[in-house]
PDB file of N, CA, C and O in Angstrom:
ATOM      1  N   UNK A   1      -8.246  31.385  -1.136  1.00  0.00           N
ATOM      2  CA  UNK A   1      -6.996  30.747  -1.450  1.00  0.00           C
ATOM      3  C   UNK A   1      -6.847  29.502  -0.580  1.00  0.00           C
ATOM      4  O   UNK A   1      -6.861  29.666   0.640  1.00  0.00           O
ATOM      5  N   UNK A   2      -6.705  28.277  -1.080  1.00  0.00           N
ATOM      6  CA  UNK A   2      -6.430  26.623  -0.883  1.00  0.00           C
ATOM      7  C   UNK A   2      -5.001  27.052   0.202  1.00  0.00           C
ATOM      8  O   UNK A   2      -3.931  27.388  -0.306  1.00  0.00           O
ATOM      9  N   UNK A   3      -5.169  26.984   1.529  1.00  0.00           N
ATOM     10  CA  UNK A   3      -3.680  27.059   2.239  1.00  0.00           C
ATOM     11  C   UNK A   3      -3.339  25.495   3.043  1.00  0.00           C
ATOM     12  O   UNK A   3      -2.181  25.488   3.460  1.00  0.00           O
ATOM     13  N   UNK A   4      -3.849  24.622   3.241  1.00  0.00           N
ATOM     14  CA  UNK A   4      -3.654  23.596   4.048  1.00  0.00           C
ATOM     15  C   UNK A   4      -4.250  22.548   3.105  1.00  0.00           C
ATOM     16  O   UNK A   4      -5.219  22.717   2.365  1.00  0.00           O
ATOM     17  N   UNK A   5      -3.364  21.211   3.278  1.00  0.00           N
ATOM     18  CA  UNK A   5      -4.170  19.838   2.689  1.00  0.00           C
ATOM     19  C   UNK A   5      -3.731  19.933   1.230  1.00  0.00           C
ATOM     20  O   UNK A   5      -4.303  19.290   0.351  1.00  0.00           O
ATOM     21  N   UNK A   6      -2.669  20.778   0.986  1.00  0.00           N
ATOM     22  CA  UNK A   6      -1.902  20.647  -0.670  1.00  0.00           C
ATOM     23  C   UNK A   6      -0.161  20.942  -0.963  1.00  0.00           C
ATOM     24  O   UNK A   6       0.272  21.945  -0.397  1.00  0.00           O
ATOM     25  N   UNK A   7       0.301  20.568  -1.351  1.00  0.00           N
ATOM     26  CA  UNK A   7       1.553  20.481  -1.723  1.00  0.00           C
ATOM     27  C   UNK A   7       2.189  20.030  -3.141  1.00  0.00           C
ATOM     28  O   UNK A   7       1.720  19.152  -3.865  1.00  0.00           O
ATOM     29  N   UNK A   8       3.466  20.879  -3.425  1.00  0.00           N
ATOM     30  CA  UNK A   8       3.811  19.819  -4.757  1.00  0.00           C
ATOM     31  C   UNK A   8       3.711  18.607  -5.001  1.00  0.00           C
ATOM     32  O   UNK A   8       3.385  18.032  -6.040  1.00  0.00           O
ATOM     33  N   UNK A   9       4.161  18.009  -3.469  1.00  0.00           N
ATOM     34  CA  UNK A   9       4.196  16.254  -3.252  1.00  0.00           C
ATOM     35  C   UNK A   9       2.704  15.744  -3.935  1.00  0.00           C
ATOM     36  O   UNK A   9       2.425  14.802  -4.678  1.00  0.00           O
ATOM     37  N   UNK A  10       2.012  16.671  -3.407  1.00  0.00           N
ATOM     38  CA  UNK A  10       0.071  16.209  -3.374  1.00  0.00           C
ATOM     39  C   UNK A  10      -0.535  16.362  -2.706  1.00  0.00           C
ATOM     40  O   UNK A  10       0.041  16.489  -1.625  1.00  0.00           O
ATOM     41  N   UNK A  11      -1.430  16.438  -2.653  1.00  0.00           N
ATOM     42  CA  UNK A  11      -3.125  16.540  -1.930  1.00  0.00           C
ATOM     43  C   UNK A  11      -3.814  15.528  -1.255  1.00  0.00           C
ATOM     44  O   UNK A  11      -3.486  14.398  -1.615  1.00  0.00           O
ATOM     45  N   UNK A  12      -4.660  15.589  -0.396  1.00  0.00           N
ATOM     46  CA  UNK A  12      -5.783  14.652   0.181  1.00  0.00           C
ATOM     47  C   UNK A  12      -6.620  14.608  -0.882  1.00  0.00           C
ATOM     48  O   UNK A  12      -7.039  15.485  -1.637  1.00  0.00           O
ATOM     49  N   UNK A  13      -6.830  13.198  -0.799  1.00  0.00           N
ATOM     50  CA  UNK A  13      -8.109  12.758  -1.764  1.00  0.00           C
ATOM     51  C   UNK A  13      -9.074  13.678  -1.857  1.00  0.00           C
ATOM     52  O   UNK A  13      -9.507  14.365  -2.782  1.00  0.00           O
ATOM     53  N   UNK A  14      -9.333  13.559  -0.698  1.00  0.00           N
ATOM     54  CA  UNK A  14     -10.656  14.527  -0.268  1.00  0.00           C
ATOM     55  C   UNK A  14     -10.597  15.835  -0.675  1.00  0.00           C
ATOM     56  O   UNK A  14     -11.771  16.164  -0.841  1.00  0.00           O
ATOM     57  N   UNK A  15      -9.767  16.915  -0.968  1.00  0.00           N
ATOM     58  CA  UNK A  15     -10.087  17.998  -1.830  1.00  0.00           C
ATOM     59  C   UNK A  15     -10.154  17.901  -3.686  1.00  0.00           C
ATOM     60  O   UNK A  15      -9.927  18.843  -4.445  1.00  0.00           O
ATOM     61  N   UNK A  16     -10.613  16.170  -4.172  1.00  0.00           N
ATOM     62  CA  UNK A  16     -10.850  16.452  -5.507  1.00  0.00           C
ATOM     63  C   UNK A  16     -12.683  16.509  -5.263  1.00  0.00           C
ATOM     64  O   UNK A  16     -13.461  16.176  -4.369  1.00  0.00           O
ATOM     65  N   UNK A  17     -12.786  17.166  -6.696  1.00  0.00           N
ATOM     66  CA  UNK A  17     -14.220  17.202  -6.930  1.00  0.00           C
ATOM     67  C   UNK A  17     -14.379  15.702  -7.657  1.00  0.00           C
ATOM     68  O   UNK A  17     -13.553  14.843  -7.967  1.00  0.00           O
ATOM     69  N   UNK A  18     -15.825  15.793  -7.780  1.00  0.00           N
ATOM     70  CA  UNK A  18     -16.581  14.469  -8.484  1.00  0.00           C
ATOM     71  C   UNK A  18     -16.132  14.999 -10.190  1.00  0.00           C
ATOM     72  O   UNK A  18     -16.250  16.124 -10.676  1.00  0.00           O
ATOM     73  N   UNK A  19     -15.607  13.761 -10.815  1.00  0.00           N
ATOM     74  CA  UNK A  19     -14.772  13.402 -12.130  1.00  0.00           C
ATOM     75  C   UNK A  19     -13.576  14.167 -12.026  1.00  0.00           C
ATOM     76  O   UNK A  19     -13.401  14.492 -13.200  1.00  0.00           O
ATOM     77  N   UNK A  20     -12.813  14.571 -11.493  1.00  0.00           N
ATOM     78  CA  UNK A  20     -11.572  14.806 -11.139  1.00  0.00           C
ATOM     79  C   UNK A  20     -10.260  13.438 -11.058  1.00  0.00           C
ATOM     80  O   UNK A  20     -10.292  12.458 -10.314  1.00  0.00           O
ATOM     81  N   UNK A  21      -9.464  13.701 -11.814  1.00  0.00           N
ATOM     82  CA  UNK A  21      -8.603  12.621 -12.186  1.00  0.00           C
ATOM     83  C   UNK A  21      -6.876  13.084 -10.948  1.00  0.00           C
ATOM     84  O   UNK A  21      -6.322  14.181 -10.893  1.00  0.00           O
ATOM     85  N   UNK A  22      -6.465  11.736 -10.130  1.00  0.00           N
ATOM     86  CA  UNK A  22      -5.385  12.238  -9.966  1.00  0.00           C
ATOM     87  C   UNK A  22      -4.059  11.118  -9.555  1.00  0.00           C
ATOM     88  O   UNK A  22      -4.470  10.118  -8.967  1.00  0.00           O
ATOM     89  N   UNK A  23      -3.170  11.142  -9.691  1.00  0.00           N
ATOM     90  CA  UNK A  23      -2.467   9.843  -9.613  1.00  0.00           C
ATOM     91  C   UNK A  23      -1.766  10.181  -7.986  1.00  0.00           C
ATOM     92  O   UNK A  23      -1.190  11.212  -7.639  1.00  0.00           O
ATOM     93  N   UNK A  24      -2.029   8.996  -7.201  1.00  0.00           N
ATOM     94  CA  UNK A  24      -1.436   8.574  -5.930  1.00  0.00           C
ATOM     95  C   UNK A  24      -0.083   8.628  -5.591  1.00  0.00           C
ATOM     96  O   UNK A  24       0.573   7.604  -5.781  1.00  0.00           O
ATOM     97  N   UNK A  25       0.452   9.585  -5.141  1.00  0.00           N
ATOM     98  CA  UNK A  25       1.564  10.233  -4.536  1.00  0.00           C
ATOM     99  C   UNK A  25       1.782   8.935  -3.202  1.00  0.00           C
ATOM    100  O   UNK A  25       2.525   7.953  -3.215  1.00  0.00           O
ATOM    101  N   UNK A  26       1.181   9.231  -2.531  1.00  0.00           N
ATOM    102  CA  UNK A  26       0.972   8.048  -1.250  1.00  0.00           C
ATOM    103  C   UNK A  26       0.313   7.676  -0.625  1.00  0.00           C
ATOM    104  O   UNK A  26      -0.687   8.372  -0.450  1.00  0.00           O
ATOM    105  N   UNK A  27       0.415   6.186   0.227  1.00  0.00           N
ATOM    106  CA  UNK A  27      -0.669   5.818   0.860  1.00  0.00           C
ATOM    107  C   UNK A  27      -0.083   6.189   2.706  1.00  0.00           C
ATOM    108  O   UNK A  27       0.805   5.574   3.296  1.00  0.00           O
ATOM    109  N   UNK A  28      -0.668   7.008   3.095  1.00  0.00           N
ATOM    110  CA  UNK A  28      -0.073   7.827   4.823  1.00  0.00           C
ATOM    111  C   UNK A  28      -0.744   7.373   5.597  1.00  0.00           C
ATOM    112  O   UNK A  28      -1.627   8.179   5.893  1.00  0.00           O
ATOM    113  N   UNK A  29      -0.840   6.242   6.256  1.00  0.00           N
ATOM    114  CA  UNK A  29      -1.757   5.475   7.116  1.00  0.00           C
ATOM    115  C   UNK A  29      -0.690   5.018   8.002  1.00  0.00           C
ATOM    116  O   UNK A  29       0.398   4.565   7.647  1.00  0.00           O
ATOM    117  N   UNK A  30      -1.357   5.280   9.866  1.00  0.00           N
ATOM    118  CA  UNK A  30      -0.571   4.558  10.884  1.00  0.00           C
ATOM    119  C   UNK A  30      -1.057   3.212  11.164  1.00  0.00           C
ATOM    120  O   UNK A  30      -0.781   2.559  12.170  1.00  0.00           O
ATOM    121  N   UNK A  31      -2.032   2.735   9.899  1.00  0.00           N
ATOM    122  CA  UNK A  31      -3.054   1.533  10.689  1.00  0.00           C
ATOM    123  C   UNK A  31      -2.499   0.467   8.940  1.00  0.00           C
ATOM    124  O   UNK A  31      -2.924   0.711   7.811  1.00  0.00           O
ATOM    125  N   UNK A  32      -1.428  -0.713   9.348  1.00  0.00           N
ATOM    126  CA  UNK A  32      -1.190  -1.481   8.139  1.00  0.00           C
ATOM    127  C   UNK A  32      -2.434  -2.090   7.746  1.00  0.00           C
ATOM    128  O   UNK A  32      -2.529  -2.373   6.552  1.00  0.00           O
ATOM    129  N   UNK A  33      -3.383  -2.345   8.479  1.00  0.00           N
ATOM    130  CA  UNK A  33      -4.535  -2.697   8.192  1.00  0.00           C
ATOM    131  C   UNK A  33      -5.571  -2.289   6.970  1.00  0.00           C
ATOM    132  O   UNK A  33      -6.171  -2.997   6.161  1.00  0.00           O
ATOM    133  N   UNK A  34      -5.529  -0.685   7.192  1.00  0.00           N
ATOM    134  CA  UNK A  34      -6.100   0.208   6.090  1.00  0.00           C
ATOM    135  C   UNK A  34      -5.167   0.410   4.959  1.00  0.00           C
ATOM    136  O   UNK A  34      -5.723   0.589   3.876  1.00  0.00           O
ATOM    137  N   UNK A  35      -3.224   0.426   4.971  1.00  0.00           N
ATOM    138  CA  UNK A  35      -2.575   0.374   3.923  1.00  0.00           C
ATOM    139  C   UNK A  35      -2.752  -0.881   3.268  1.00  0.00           C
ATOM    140  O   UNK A  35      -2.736  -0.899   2.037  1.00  0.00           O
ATOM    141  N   UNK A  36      -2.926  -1.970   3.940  1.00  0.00           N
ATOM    142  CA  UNK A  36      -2.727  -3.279   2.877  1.00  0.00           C
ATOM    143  C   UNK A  36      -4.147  -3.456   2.645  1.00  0.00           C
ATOM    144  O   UNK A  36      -4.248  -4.619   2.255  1.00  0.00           O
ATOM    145  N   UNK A  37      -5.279  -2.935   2.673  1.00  0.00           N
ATOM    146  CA  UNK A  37      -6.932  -3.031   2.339  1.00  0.00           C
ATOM    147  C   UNK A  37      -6.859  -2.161   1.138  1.00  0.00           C
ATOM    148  O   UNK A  37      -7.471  -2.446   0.109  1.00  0.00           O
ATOM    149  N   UNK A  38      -5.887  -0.776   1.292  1.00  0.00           N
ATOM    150  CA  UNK A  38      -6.065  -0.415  -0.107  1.00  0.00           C
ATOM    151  C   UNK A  38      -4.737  -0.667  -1.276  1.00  0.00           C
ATOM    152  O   UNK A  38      -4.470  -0.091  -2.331  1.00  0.00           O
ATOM    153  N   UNK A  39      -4.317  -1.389  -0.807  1.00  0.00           N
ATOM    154  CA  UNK A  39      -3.101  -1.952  -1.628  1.00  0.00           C
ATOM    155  C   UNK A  39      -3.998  -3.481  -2.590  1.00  0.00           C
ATOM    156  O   UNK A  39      -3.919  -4.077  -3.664  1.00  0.00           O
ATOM    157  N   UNK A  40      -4.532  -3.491  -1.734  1.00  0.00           N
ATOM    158  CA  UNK A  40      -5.548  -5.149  -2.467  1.00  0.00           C
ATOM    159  C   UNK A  40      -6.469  -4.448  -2.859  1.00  0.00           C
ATOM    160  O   UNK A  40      -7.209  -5.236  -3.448  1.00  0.00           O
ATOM    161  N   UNK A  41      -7.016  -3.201  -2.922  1.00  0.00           N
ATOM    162  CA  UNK A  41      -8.048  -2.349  -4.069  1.00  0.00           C
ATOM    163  C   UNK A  41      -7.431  -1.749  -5.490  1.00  0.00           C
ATOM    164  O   UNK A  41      -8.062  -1.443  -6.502  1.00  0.00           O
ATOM    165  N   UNK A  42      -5.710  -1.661  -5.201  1.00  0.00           N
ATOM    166  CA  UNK A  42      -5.173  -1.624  -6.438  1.00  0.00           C
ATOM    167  C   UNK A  42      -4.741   0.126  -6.355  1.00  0.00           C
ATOM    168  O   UNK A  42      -4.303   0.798  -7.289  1.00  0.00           O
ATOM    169  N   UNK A  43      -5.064   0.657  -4.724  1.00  0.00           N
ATOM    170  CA  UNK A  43      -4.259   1.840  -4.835  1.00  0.00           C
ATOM    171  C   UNK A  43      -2.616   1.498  -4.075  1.00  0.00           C
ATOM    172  O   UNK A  43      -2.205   0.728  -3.206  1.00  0.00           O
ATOM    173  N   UNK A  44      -1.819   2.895  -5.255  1.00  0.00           N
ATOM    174  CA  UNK A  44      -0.177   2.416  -4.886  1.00  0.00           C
ATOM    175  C   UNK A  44       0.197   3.653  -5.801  1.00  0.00           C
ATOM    176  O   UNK A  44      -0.445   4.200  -6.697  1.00  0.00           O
ATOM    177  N   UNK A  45       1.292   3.877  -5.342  1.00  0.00           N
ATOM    178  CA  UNK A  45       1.957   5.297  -5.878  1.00  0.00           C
ATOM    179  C   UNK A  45       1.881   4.872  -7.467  1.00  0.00           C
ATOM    180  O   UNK A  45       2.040   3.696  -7.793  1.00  0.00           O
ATOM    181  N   UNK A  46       1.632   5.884  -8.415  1.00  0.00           N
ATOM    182  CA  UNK A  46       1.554   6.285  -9.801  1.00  0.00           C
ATOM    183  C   UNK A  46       0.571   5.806  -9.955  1.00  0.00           C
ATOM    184  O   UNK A  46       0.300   5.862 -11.154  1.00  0.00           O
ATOM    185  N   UNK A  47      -0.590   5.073  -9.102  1.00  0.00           N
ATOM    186  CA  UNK A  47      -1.903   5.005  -9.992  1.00  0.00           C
ATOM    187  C   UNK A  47      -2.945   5.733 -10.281  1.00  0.00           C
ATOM    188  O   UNK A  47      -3.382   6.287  -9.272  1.00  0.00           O
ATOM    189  N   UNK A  48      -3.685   6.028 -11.485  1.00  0.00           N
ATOM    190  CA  UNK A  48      -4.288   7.054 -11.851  1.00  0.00           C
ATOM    191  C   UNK A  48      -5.892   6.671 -11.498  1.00  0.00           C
ATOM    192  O   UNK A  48      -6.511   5.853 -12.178  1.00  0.00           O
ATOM    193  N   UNK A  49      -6.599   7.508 -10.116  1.00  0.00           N
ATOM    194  CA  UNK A  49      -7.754   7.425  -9.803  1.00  0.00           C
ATOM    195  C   UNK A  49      -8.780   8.566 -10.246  1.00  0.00           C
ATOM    196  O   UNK A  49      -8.412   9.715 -10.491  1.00  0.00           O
ATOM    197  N   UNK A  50     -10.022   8.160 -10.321  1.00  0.00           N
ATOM    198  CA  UNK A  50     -10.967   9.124 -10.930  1.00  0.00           C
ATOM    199  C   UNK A  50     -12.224   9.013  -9.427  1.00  0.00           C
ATOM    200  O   UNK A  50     -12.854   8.060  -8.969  1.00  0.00           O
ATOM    201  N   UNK A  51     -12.135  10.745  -8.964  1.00  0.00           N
ATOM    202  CA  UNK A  51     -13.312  10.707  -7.932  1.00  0.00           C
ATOM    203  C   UNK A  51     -14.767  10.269  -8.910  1.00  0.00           C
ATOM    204  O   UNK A  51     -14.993  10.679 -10.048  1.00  0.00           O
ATOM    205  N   UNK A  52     -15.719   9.241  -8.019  1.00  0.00           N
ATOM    206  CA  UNK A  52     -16.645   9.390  -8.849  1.00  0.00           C
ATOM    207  C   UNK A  52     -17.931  10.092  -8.222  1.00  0.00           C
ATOM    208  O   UNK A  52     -18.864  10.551  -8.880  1.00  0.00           O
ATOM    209  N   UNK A  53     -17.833  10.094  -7.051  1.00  0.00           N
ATOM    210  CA  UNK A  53     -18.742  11.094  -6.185  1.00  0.00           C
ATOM    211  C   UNK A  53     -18.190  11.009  -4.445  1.00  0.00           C
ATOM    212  O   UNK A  53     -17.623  10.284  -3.628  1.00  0.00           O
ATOM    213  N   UNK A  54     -18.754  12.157  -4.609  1.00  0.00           N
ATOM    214  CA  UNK A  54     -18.282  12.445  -2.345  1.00  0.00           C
ATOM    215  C   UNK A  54     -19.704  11.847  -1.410  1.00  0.00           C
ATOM    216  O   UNK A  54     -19.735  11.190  -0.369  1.00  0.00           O
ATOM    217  N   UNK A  55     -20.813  12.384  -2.272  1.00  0.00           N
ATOM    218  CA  UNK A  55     -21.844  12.285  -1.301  1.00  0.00           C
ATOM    219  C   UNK A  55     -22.873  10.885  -2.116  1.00  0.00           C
ATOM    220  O   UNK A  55     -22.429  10.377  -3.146  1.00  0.00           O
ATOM    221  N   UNK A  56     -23.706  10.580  -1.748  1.00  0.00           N
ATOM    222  CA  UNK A  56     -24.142  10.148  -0.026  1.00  0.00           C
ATOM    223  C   UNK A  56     -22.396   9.140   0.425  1.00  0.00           C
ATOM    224  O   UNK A  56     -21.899   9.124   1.551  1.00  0.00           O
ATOM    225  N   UNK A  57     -21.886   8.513  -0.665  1.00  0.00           N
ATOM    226  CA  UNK A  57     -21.013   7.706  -0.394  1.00  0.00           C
ATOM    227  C   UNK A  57     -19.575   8.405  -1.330  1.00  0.00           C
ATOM    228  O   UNK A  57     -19.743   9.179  -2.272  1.00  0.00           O
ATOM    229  N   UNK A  58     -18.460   8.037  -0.938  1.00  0.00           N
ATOM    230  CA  UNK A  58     -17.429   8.856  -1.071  1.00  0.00           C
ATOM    231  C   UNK A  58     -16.754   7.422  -2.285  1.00  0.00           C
ATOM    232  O   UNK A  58     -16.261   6.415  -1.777  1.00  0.00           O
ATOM    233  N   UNK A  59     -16.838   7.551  -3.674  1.00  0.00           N
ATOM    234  CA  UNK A  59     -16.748   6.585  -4.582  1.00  0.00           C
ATOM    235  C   UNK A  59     -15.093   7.031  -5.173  1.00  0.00           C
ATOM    236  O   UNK A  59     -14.800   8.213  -5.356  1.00  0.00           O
ATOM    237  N   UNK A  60     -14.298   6.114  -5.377  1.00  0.00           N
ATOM    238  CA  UNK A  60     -13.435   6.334  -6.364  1.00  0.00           C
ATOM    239  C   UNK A  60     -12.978   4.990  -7.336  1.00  0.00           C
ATOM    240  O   UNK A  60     -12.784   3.838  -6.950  1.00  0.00           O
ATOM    241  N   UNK A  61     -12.881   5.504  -8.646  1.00  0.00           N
ATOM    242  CA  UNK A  61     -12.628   4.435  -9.475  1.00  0.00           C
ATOM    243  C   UNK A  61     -11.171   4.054  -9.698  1.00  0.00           C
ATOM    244  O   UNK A  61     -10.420   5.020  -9.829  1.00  0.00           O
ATOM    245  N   UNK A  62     -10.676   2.978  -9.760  1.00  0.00           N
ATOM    246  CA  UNK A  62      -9.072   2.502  -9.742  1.00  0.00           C
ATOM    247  C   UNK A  62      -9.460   1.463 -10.932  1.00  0.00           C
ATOM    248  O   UNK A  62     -10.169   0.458 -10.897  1.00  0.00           O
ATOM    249  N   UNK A  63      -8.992   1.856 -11.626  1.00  0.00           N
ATOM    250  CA  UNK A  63      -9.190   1.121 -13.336  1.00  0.00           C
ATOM    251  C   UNK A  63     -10.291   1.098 -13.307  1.00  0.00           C
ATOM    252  O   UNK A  63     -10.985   2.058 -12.971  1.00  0.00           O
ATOM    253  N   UNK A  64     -10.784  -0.208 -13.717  1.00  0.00           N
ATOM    254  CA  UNK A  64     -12.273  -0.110 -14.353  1.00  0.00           C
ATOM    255  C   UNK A  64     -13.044  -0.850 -13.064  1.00  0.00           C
ATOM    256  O   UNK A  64     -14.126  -1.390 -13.294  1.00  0.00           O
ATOM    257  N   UNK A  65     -12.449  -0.880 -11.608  1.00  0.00           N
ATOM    258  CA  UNK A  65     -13.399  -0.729 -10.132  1.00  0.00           C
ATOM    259  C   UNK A  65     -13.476   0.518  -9.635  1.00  0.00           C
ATOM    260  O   UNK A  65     -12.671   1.448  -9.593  1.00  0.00           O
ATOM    261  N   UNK A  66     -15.108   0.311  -9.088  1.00  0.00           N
ATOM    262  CA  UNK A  66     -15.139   1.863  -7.869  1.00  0.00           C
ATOM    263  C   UNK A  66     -15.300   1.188  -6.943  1.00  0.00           C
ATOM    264  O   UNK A  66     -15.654   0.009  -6.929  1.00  0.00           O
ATOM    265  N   UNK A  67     -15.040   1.917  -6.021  1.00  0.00           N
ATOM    266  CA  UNK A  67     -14.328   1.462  -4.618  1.00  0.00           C
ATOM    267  C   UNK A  67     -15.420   2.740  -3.804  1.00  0.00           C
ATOM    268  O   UNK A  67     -15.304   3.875  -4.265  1.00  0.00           O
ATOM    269  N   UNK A  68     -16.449   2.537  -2.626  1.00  0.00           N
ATOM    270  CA  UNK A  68     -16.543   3.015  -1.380  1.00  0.00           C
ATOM    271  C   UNK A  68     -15.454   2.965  -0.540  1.00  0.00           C
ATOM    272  O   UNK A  68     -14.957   1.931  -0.093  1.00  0.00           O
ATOM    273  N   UNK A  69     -14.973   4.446  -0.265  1.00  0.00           N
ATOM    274  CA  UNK A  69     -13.663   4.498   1.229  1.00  0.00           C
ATOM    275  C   UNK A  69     -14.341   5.134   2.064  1.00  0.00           C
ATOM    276  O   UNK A  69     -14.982   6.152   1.806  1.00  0.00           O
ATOM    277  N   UNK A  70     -14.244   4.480   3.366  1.00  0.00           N
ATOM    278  CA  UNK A  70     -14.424   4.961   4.786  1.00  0.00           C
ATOM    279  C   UNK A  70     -13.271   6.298   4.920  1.00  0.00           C
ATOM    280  O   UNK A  70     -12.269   6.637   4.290  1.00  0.00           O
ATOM    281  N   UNK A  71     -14.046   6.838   6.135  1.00  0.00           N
ATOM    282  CA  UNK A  71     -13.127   7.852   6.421  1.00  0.00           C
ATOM    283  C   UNK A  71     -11.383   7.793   6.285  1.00  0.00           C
ATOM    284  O   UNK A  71     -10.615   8.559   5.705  1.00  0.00           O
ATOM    285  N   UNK A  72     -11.071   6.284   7.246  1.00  0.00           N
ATOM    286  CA  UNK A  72      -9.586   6.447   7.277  1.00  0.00           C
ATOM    287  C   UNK A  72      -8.751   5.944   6.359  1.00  0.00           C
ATOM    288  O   UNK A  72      -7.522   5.987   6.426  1.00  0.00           O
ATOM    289  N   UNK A  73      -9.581   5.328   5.249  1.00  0.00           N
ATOM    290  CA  UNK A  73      -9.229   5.038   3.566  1.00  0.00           C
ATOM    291  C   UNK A  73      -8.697   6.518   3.010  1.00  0.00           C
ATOM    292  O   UNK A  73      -7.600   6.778   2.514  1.00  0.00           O
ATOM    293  N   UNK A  74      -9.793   7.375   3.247  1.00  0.00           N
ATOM    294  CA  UNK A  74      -9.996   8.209   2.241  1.00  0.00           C
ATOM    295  C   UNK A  74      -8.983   9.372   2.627  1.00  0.00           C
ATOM    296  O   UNK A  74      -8.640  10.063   1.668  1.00  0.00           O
ATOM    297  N   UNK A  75      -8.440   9.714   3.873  1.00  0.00           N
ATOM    298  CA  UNK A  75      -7.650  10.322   5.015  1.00  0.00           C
ATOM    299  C   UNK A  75      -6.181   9.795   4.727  1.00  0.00           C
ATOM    300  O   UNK A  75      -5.159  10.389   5.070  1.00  0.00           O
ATOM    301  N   UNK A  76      -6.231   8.605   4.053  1.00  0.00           N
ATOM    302  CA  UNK A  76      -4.654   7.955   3.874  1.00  0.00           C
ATOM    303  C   UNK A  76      -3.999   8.697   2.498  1.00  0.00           C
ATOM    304  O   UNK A  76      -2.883   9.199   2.370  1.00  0.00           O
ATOM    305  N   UNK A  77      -4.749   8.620   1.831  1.00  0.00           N
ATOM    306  CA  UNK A  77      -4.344   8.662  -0.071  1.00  0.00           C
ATOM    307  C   UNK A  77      -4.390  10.073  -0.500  1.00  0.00           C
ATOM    308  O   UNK A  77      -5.421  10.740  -0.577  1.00  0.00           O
ATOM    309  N   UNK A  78      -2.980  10.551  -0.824  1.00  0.00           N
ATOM    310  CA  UNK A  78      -2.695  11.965  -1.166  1.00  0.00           C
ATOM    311  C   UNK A  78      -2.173  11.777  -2.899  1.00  0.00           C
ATOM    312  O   UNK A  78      -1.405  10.994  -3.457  1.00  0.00           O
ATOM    313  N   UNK A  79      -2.894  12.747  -3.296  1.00  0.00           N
ATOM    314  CA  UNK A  79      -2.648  12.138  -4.945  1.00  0.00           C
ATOM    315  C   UNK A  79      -2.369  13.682  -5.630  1.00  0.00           C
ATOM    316  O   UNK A  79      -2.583  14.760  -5.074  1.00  0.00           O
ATOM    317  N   UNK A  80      -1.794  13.448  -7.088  1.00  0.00           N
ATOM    318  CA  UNK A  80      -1.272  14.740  -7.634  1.00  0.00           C
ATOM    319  C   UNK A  80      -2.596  14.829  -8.745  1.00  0.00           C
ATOM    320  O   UNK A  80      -2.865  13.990  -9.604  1.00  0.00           O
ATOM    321  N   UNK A  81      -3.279  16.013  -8.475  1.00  0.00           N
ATOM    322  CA  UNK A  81      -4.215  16.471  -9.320  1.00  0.00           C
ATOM    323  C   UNK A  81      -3.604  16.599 -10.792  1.00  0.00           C
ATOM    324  O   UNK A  81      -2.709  17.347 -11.185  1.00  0.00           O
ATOM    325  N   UNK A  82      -4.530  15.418 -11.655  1.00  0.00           N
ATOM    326  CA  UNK A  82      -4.705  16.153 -13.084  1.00  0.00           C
ATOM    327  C   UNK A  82      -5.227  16.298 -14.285  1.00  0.00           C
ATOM    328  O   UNK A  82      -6.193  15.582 -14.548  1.00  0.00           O
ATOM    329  N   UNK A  83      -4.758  17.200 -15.264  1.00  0.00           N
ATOM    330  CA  UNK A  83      -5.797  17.594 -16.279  1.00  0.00           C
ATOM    331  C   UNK A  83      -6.431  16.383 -17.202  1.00  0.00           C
ATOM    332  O   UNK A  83      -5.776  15.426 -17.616  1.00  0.00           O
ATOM    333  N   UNK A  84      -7.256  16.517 -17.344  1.00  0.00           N
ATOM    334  CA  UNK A  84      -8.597  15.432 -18.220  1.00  0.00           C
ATOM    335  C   UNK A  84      -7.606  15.245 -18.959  1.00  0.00           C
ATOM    336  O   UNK A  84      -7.700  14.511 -19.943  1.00  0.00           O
TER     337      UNK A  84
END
């Protein structure tokens, strides 16, 4: 049973699987640096992202770009899981 890292609000990026669809609840970053880097990638509350893989590189697509996020990218963006 999933007990930490989920809520109605939303989830960490990081617990979707690869092709998993989920729209951005928020961007939770203490560093404006990493919020306005992914604000100019086109993530922002209600947008609908698709994981496209975790490993070797941690990919997500925001419209029709995929985006590589570093750890404290990927650590910021809590999104609401959903169905295909």
């Amino acid at each position: 049973m999933l007990t930490t890292g989920f809520s109605v609000q939303g989830s960490s990026l990081k617990l979707l699987r690869a092709g998993e669809r989920g729209i951005v609840t928020r961007i939770n970053t203490l560093q404006d640096a990493t919020a306005q880097a992914l604000r100019n990638m086109g993530f922002q509350p209600g947008q609908t992202i698709t994981l496209e893989q975790q490993f070797p590189r941690f990919v997500v697509r925001v419209g029709s770009q995929c985006h590589a996020l570093d750890e404290p990218s990927k650590n910021a963006i809590y999104v609401r899981i959903v169905d295909h």
